[in-house]
C-alpha positions as CSV (number, residue, x, y, z in Angstrom):
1,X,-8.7,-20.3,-28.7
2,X,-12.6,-19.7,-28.7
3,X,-14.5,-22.3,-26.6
4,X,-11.0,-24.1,-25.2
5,X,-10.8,-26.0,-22.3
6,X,-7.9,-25.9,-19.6
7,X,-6.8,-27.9,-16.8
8,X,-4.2,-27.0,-14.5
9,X,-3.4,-26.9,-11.0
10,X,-3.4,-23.5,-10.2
11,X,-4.9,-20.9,-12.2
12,X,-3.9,-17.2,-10.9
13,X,-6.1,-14.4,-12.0
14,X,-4.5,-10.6,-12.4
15,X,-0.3,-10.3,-13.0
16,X,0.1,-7.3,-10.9
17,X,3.4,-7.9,-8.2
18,X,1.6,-10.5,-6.1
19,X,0.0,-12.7,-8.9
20,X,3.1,-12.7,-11.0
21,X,5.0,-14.1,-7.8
22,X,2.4,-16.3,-6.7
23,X,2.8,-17.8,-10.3
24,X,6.4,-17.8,-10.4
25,X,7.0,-19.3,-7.1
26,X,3.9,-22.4,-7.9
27,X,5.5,-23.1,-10.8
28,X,9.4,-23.0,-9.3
29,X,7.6,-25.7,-6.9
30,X,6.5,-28.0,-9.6
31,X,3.2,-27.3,-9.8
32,X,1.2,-26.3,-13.1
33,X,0.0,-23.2,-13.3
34,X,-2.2,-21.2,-15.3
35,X,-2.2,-16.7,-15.4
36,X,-5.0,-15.1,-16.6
37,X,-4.6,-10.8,-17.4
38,X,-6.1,-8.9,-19.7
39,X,-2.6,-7.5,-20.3
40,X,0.5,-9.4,-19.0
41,X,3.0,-7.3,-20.6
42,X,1.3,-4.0,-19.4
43,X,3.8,-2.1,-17.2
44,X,3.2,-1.2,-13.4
45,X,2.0,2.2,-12.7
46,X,2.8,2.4,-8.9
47,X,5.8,2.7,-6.8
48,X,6.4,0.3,-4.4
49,X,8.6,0.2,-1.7
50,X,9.1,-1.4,1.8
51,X,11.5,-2.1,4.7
52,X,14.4,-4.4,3.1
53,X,14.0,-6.6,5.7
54,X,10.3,-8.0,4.8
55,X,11.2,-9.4,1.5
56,X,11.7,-13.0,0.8
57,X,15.1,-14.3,1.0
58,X,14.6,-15.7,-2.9
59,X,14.2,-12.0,-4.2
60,X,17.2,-11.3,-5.6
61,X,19.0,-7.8,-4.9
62,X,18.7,-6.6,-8.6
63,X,14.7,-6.2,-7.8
64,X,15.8,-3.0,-5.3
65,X,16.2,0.5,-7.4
66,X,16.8,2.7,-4.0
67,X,18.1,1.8,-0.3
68,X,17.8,4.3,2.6
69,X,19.7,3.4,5.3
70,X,18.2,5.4,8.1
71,X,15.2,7.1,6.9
72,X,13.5,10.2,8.0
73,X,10.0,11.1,9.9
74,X,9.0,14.3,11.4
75,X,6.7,14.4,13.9
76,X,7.3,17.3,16.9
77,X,10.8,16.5,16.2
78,X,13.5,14.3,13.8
79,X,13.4,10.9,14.2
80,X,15.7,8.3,12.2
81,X,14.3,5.2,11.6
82,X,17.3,2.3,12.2
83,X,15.7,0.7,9.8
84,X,16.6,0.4,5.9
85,X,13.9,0.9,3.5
86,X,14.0,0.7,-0.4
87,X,12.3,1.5,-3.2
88,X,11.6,-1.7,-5.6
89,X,12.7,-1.4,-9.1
90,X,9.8,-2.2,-11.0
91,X,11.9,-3.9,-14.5
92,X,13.6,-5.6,-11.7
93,X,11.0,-6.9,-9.9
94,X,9.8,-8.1,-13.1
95,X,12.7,-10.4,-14.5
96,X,12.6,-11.2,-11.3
97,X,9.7,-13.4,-11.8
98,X,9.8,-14.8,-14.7
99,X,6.9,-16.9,-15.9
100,X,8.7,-18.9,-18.8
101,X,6.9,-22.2,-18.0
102,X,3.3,-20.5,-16.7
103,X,0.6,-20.8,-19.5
104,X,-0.4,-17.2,-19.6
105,X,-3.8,-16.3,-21.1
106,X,-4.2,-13.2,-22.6
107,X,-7.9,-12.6,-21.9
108,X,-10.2,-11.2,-19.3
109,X,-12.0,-13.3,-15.9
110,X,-15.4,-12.9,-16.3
111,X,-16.7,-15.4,-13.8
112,X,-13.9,-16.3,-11.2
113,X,-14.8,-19.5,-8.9
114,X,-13.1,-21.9,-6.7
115,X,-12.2,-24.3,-9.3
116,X,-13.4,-22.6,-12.8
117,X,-12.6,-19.4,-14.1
118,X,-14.4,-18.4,-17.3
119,X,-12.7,-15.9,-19.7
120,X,-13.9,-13.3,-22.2
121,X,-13.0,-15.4,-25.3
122,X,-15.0,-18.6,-24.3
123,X,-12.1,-20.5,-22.6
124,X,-13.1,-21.9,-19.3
125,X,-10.2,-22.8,-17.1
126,X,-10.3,-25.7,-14.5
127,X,-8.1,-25.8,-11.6
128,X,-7.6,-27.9,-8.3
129,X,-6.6,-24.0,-7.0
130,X,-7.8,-20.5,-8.2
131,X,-6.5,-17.2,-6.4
132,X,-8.0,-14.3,-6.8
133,X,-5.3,-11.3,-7.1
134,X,-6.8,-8.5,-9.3
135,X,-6.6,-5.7,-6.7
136,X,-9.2,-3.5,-4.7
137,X,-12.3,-2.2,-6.9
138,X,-12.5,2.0,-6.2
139,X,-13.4,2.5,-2.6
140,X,-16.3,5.0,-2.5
141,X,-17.2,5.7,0.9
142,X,-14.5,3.2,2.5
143,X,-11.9,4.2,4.4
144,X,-9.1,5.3,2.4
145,X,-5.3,5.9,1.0
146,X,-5.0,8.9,-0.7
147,X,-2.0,10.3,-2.4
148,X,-0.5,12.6,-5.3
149,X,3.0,12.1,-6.3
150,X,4.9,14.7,-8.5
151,X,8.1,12.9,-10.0
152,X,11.0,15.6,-9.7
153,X,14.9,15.5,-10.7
154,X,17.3,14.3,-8.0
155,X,19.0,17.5,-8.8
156,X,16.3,19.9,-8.1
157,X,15.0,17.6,-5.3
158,X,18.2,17.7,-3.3
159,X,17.0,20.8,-0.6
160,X,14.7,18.5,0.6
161,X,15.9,14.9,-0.6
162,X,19.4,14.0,-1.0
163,X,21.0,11.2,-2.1
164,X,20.4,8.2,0.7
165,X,17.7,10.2,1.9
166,X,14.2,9.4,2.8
167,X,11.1,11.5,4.1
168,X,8.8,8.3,5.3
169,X,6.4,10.9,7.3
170,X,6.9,14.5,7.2
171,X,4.0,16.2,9.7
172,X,6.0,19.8,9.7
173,X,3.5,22.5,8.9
174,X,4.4,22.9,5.1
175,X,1.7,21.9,2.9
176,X,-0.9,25.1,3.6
177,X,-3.3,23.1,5.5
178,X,-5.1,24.5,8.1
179,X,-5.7,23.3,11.7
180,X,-9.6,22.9,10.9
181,X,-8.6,20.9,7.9
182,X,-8.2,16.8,7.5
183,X,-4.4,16.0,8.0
184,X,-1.9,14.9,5.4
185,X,1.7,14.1,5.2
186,X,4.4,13.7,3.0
187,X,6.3,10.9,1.7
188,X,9.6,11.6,-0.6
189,X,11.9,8.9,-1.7
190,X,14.7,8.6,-4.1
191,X,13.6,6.1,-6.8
192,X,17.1,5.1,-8.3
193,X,16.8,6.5,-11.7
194,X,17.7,10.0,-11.2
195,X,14.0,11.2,-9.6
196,X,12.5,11.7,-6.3
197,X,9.1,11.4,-5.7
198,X,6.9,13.5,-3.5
199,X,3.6,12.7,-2.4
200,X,1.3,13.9,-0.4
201,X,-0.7,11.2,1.4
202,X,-3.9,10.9,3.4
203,X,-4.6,8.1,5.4
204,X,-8.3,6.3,6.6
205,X,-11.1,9.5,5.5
206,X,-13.8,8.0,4.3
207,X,-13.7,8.4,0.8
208,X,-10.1,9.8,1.2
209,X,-8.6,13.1,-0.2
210,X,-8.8,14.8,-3.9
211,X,-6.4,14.4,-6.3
212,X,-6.6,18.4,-6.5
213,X,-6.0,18.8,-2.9
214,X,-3.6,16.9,-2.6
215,X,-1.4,17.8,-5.1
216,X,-1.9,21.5,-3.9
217,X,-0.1,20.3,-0.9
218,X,2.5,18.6,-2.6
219,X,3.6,22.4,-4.4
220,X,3.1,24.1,-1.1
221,X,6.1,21.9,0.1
222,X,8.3,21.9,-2.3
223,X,7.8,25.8,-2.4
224,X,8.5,26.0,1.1
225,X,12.2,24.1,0.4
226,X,12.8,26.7,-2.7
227,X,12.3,24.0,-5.1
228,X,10.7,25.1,-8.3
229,X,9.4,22.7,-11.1
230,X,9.7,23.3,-14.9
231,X,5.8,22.2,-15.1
232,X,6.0,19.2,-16.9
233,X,6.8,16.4,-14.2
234,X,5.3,13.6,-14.5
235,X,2.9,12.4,-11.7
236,X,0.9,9.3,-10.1
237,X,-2.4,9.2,-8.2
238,X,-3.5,6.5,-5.5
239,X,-6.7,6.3,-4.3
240,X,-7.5,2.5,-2.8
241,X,-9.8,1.1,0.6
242,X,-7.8,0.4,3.4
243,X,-10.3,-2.1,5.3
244,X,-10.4,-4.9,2.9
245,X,-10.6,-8.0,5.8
246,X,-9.0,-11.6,5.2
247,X,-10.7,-14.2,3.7
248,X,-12.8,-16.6,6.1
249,X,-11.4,-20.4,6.0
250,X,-13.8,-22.7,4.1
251,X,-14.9,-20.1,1.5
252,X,-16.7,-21.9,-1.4
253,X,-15.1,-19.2,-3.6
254,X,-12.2,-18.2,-5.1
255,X,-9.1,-17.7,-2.4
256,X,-8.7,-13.9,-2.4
257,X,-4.9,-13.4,-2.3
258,X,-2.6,-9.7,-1.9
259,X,-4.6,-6.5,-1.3
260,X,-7.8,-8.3,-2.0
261,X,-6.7,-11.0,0.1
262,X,-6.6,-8.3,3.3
263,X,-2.8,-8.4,3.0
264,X,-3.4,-4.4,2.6
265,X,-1.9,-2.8,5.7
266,X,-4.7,-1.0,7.4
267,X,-2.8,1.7,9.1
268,X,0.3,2.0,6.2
269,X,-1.5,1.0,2.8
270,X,1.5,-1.3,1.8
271,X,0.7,-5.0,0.5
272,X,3.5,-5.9,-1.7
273,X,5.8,-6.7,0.5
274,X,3.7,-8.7,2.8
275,X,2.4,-10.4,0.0
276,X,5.6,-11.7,-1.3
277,X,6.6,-12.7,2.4
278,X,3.5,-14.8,1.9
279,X,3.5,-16.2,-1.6
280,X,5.5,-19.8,-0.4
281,X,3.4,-20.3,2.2
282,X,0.3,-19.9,-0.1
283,X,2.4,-22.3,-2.8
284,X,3.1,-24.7,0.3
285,X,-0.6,-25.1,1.7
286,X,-1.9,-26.3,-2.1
287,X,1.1,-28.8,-2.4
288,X,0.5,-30.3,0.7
289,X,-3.3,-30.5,0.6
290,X,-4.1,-27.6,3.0
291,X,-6.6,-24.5,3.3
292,X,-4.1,-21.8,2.0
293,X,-6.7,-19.3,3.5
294,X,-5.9,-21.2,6.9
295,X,-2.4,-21.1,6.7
296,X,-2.3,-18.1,6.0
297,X,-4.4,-16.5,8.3
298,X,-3.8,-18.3,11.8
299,X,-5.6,-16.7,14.6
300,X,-2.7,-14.7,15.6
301,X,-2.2,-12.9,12.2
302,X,-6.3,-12.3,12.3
303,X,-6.1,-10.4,15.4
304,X,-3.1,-8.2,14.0
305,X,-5.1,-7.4,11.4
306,X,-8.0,-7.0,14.0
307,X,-6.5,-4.3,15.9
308,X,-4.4,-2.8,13.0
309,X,-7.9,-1.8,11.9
310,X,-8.7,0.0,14.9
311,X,-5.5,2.2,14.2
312,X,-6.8,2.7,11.0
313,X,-10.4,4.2,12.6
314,X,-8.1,6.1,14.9
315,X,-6.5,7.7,12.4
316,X,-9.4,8.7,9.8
317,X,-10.4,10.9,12.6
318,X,-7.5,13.1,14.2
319,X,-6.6,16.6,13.3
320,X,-3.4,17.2,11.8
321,X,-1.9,18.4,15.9
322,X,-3.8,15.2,16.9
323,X,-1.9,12.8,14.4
324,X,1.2,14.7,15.0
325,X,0.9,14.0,18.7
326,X,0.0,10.4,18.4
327,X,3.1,9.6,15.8
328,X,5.4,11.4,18.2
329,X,3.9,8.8,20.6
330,X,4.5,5.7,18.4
331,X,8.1,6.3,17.2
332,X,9.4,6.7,20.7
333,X,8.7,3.0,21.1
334,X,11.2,0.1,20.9
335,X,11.7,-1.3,17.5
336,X,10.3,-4.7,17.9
337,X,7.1,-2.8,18.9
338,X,7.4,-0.4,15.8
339,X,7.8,-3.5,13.6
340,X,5.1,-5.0,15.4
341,X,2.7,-2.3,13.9
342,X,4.5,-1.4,10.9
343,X,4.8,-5.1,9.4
344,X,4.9,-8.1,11.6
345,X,2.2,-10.3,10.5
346,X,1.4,-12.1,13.3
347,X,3.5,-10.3,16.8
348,X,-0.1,-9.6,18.3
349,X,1.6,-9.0,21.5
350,X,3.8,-6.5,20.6
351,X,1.3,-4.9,18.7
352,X,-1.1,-4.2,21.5
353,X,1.6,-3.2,23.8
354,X,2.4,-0.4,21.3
355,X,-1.3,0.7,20.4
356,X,-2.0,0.6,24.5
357,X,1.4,2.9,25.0
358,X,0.7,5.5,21.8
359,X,-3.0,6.0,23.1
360,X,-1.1,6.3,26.5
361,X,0.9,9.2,25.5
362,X,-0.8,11.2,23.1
363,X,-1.2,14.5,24.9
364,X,-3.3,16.1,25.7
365,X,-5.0,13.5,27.4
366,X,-8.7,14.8,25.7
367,X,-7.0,13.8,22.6
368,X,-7.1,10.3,23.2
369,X,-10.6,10.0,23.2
370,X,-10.5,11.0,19.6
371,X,-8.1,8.3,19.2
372,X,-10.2,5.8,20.7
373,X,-13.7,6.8,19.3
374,X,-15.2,8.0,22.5
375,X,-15.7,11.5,20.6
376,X,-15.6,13.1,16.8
377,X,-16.0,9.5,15.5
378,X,-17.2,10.9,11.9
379,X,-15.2,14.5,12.2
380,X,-14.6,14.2,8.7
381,X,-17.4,12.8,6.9
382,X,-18.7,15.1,4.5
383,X,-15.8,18.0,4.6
384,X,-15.7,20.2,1.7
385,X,-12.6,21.0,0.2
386,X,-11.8,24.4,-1.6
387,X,-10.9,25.0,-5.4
388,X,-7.2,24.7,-6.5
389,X,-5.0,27.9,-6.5
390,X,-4.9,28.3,-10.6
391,X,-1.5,30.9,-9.6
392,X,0.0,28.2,-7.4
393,X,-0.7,25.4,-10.6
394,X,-2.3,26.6,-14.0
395,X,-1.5,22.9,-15.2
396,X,-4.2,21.0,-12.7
397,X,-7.0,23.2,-12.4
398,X,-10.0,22.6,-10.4
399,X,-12.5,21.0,-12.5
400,X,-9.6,18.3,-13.6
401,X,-9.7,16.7,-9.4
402,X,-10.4,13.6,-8.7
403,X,-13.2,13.6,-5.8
404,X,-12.3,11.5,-2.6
């Protein structure tokens, strides 16, 4: 294989979610396409999940593991979200995309252009279309997701999380932060094989959250429900930027496609979803000759993304009262206009009526000047978090954290 030469149509770099679909779907549209990962076959790490109504209509049902009909935030008070939400299955997502007629080369991209992507073992692969879809390098000072998940039986998870249930924000005053601390909240969702999943999350600090900070967060919760763990659960960690912008049209390079394409939700961290939504009409613009960047990035989706980003800033600096207040705020609005923010691609107008009315009514009214940026624009920079409580977890002391 040293030294070969390939030509194909499309060549997709990285087989995470969004490059094994965006292979799949190129090649179920005639096209020829190359993959290039370093590991094809490795499994996914992360849990993904989304509102059901974002996927494609050619995902078939078996790539679900969990629905929630009505899922749960808590803000001042309950709110149910008319909305279902899942939990993908990961295997199913998978077969789901199978790549039976994709060359796939097992090697790493160590120069990635618009037409030529050069590999670790000497091949050099030619294509009329490359698309970039290795993820988000670490995010240092960025504005970040943070979030520690502990992976707990159904079982011993049901005072908090029952079957059909869902905890998509949870803002009551259970983790052991304090008011002069940066806010958190949880997320808990069934994942269809017998576990729950409870994770802590931090949204837009710069740098985000510890892994040890978080996770201390995560036990204060559960210890608040009663809910006890044997000490050997399983966990996950996510720490990625949440500002990564869209591509410009015209870009000499490769097309940047999924998270690194700024299909990242600024103010949610998902991507998957979107991405898959997005796939065909990537797959469409090469067939027909088009700028896939263009097509996929009209003006209207830009300014979306636009003032999603300005949420995001808004949210790296509230305290934990202030973001309580401000989601209180948001999911009192109508559903169109909670779609509009939570995954609408391109209802700009919708979206600024909702931004315009959450400012609005986030009270007190001194807090919205946090929200805008008028005062404590960097509140957080620089915050020092304390040690881990070795009682509360002897398994994850300190000096094992992962800093923010």
């Amino acid at each position: 294989m040293s030294g070969r030469r390939v030509r194909t149509d499309i060549c997709v770099v990285g087989l995470g979610p969004t490059g094994r679909a965006l292979a799949h779907r190129a090649m179920a549209a005639g096209l020829d396409v190359v993959a290039v990962d370093p590991r094809p076959e490795r499994p996914w790490v992360p849990t993904f999940s989304c509102w059901v109504d974002e996927l494609p209509a050619w995902l078939p049902g078996s790539a679900i593991a969990a629905r929630i009909a009505a899922p749960t935030v808590w803000t001042r008070s309950e709110h149910r979200i008319q909305r279902p939400y899942c939990v993908l299955s990961k295997s199913g997502l998978r077969e789901a995309l199978p790549l039976a007629d994709t060359t796939v080369l097992t090697a790493r991209a160590t120069a990635v252009g618009a037409h030529r992507v050069e590999l670790n073992d000497d091949t050099v692969v030619t294509a009329e279309t490359v698309f970039d879809t290795r993820g988000l390098p670490a995010p240092g000072a960025r504005r970040t997701a943070s979030a520690h998940g502990i992976f707990v039986d159904a079982e011993r998870a049901a005072p908090m999380v029952g079957e059909g249930e869902g905890l998509l924000l949870d803002w009551r005053d259970q983790n052991g932060a304090g008011p002069g601390e940066p806010p958190s909240f949880l997320y808990a969702v069934p994942l269809g094989d017998g576990r729950v999943i409870f994770e802590e999350t931090s949204l837009g600090l710069r740098g985000g959250m510890p892994q040890r900070e978080l996770r201390r967060r995560t036990l204060n919760r559960l210890a608040a429900h009663g809910i006890r763990l044997r000490g050997d659960e399983p966990s996950e960690a996510a720490h990625y930027p949440l500002d990564q912008p869209p591509p410009r049209p015209g870009s000499t390079m490769a097309i940047p496609f999924g998270s690194r394409g700024g299909m990242m939700h600024p103010c949610t961290g998902y991507s998957v979803a979107d991405s898959l939504a997005l796939v065909d009409t990537a797959v469409e613009a090469v067939r027909a000759g088009r700028d896939p960047i263009r097509e996929l990035w009209p003006t209207r989706a830009r300014l979306v993304y636009w003032m999603r980003e300005r949420g995001l800033y808004g949210l790296g600096r509230l305290t934990t009262a202030q973001s309580i207040s401000m989601f209180e705020a948001f999911f009192t609005a109508a559903p169109r206009q909670q779609r509009a923010l939570l995954s609408a691609h391109d209802d700009y107008a919708a979206l600024g009526a909702v931004l315009f009315m959450t400012v609005a009514r986030t009270w007190p009214f001194r807090w919205r000047f946090d929200l805008v940026g008028w005062t404590n624009r960097n509140r957080w920079v620089g915050y020092e978090y304390g040690p881990s409580d070795p009682v509360l977890d002897p398994i994850f002391p300190d000096d094992r954290g992962v800093g923010g």
